[in-house]
C-alpha positions as CSV (number, residue, x, y, z in Angstrom):
1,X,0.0,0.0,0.0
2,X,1.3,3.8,-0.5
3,X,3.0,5.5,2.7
4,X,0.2,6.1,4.3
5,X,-2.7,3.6,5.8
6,X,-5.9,2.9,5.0
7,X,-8.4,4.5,7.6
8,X,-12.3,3.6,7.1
9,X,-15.2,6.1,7.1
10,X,-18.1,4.5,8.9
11,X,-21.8,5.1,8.8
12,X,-24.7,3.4,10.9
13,X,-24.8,0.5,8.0
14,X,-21.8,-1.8,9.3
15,X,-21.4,-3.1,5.6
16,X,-21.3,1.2,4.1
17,X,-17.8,2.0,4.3
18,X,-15.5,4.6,2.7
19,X,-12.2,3.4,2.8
20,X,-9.2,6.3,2.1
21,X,-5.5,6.9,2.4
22,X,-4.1,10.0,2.5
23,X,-0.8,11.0,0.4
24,X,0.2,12.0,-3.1
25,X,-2.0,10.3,-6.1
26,X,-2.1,10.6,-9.5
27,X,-4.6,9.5,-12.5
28,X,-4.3,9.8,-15.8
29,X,-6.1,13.2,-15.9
30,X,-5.5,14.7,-12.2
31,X,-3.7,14.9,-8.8
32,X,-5.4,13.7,-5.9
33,X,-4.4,14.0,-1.6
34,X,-6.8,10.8,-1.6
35,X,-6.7,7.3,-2.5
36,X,-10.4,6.1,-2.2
37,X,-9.9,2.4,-2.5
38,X,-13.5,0.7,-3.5
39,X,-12.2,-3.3,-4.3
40,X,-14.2,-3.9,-1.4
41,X,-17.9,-2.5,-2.5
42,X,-16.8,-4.4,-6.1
43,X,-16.1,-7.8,-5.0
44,X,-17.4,-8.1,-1.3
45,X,-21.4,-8.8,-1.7
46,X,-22.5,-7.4,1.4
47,X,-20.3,-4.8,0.9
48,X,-21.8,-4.1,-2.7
49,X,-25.5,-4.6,-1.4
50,X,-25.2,-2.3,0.9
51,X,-23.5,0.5,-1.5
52,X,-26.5,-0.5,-4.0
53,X,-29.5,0.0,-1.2
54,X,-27.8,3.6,-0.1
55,X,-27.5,4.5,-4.0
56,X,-31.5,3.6,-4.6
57,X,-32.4,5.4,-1.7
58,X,-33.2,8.2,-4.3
59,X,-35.0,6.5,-6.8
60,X,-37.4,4.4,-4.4
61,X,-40.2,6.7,-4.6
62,X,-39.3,8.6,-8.3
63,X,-41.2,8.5,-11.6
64,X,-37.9,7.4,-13.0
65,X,-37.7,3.9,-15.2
66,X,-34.8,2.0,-15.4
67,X,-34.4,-0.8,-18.1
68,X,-30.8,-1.2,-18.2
69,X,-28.1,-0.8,-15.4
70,X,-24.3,0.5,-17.5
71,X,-21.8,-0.6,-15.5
72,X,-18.6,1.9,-15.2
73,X,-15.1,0.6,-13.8
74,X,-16.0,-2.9,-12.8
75,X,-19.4,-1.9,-11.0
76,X,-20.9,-5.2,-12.1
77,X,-21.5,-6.4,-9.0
78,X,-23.1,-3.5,-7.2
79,X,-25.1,-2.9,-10.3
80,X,-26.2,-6.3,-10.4
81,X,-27.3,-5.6,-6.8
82,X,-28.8,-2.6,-8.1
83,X,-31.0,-4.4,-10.1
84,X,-32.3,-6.7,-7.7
85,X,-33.1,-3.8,-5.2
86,X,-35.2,-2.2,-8.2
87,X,-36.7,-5.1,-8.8
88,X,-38.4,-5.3,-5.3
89,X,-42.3,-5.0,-4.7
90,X,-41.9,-1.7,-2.8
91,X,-39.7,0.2,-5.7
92,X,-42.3,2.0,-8.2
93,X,-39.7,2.9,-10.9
94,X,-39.2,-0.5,-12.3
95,X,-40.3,-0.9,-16.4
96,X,-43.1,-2.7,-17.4
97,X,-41.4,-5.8,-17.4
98,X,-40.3,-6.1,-14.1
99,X,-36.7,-6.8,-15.1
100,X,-33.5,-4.7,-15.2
101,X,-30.2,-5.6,-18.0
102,X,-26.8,-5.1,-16.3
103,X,-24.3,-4.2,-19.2
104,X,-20.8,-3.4,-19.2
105,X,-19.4,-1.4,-22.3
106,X,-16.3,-1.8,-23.9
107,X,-13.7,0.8,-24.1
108,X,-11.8,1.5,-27.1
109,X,-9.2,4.4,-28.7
110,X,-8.6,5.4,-25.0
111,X,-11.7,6.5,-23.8
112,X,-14.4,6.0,-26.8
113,X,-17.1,3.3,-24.8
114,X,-18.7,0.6,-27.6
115,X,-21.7,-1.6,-27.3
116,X,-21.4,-5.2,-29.5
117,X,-24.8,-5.6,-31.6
118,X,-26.2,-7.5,-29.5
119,X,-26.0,-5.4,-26.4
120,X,-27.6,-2.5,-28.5
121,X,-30.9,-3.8,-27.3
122,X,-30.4,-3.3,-24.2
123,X,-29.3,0.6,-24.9
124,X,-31.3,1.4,-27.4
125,X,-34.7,3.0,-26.3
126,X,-34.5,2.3,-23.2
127,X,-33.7,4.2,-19.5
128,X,-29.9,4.0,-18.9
129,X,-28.8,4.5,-15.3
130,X,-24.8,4.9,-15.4
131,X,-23.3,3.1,-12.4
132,X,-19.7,4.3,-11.7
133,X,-16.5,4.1,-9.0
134,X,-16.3,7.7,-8.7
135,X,-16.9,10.8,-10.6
136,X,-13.8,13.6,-10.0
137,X,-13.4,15.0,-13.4
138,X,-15.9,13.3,-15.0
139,X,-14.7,11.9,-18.4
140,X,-15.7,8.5,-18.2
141,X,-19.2,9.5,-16.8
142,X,-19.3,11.7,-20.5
143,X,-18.3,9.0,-22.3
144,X,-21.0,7.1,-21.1
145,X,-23.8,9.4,-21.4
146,X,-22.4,10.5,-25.4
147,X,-22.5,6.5,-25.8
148,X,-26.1,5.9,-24.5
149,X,-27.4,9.1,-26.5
150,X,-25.5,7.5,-30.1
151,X,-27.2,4.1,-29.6
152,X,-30.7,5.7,-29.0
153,X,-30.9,5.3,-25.0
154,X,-32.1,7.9,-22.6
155,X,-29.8,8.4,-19.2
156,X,-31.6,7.7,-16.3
157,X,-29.2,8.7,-13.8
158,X,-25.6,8.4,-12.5
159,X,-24.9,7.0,-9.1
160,X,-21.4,6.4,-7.9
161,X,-19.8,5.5,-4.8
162,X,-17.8,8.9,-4.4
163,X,-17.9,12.1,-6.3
164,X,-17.1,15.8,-6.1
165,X,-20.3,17.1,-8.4
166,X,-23.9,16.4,-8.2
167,X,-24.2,17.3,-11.3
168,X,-22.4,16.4,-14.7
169,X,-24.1,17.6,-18.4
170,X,-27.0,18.1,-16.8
171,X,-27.6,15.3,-15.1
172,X,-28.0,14.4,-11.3
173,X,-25.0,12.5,-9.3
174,X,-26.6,9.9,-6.5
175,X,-23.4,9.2,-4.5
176,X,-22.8,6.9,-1.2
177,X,-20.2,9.2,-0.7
178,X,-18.4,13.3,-0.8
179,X,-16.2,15.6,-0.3
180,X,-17.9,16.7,2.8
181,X,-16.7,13.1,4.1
182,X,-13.4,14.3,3.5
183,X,-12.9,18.2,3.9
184,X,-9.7,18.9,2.8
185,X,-9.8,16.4,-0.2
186,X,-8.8,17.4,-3.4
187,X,-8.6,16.7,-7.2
188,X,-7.2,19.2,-9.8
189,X,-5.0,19.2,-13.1
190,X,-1.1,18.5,-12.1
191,X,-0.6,21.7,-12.9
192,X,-2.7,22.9,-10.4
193,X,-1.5,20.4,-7.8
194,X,-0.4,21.7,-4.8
195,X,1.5,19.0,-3.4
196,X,3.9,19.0,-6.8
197,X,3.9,22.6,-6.1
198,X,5.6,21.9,-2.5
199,X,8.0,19.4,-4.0
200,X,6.0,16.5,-2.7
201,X,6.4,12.6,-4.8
202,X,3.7,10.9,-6.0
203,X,2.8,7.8,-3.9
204,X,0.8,5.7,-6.5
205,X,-0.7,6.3,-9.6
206,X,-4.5,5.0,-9.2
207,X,-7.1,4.1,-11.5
208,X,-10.9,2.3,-11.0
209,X,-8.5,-1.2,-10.4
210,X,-6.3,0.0,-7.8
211,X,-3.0,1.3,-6.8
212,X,0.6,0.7,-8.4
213,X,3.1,1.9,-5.6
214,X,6.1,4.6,-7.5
């Protein structure tokens, strides 16, 4: 792990935890004083079903169908339980046929997201809710929403475990978690870093799968 350890953020939900260390990170598009490290919520199911009942919290009592869950940095799991939690007797925003697709896209030329032929289906014309790690500058969560609007779906939503905004092109962020979790935290251009600015090394570089120590 980088320098510094892992402390947990908890809530009254045993199983809803933010887990964070502090240091010097960078993506491939900013500088962060956070490491938010979500393998947990991906792979640990009650971890993941309790992320997915905090993130529907928001949509139990909406007008707001959702056919299809798009699944965003290896969300599968917590959109799978997603799904099932829309799905239940007491949500009123499932479709007509009481069903929800989970898809993943693929990613291509860096950051361009695809959909195979026979995933379009499940995109196109129907109510897309974008499932994603975090949202800090926001380009995959674009990506997503220009790739749903080409193959003829309608966004739904975005819901993520962390994010800065609650809003991106328009759109409302549902998150488990924010900055106000984390006061001083951070995310800006290197440029704009402050910690390069004070001489500081980078950590890790960190992307949706994890850490690689420098």
């Amino acid at each position: 792990m980088p320098s510094t350890n892992i402390s947990k953020i908890r809530t009254k939900n045993n199983n809803l935890v933010l887990r964070v260390a502090k240091g010097h990170f960078a993506t491939s598009s900013s500088h962060s004083n956070y490491y938010i490290d979500v393998a947990a919520q991906k792979s640990r199911l009650s971890e993941a079903k309790a992320i997915a009942q905090d993130l529907c919290k928001n949509h139990k009592y909406s007008n707001c169908l959702v056919d299809t869950v798009l699944c965003l940095d290896g969300m599968e799991v917590v959109g799978t339980c997603i799904a099932e939690e829309l799905t239940k007797n007491d949500y009123v925003n499932i479709n007509a046929h009481q069903t929800v697709y989970v898809v993943t896209p693929e990613t291509i030329n860096g950051s361009q997201l695809l959909f195979r032929d026979n995933i379009v289906p499940m995109i196109k014309g129907k109510h897309v809710l974008i499932i994603a790690v975090s949202v800090a500058s926001g380009n995959t969560v674009r990506s997503a929403i220009e790739a749903i609007k080409y193959y003829g779906g309608e966004v739904a939503g975005i819901a993520s475990i962390f994010a800065t905004s609650k809003e991106i092109n328009g759109y409302e962020i549902n998150s488990a978690f924010n900055p106000n979790d984390l006061p001083d935290y951070f995310s800006c251009p290197s440029y704009e870093c402050p910690l390069c600015k004070e001489g500081k090394k980078l950590d890790a570089l960190i992307n949706c799968h994890g850490y690689s120590k420098l």
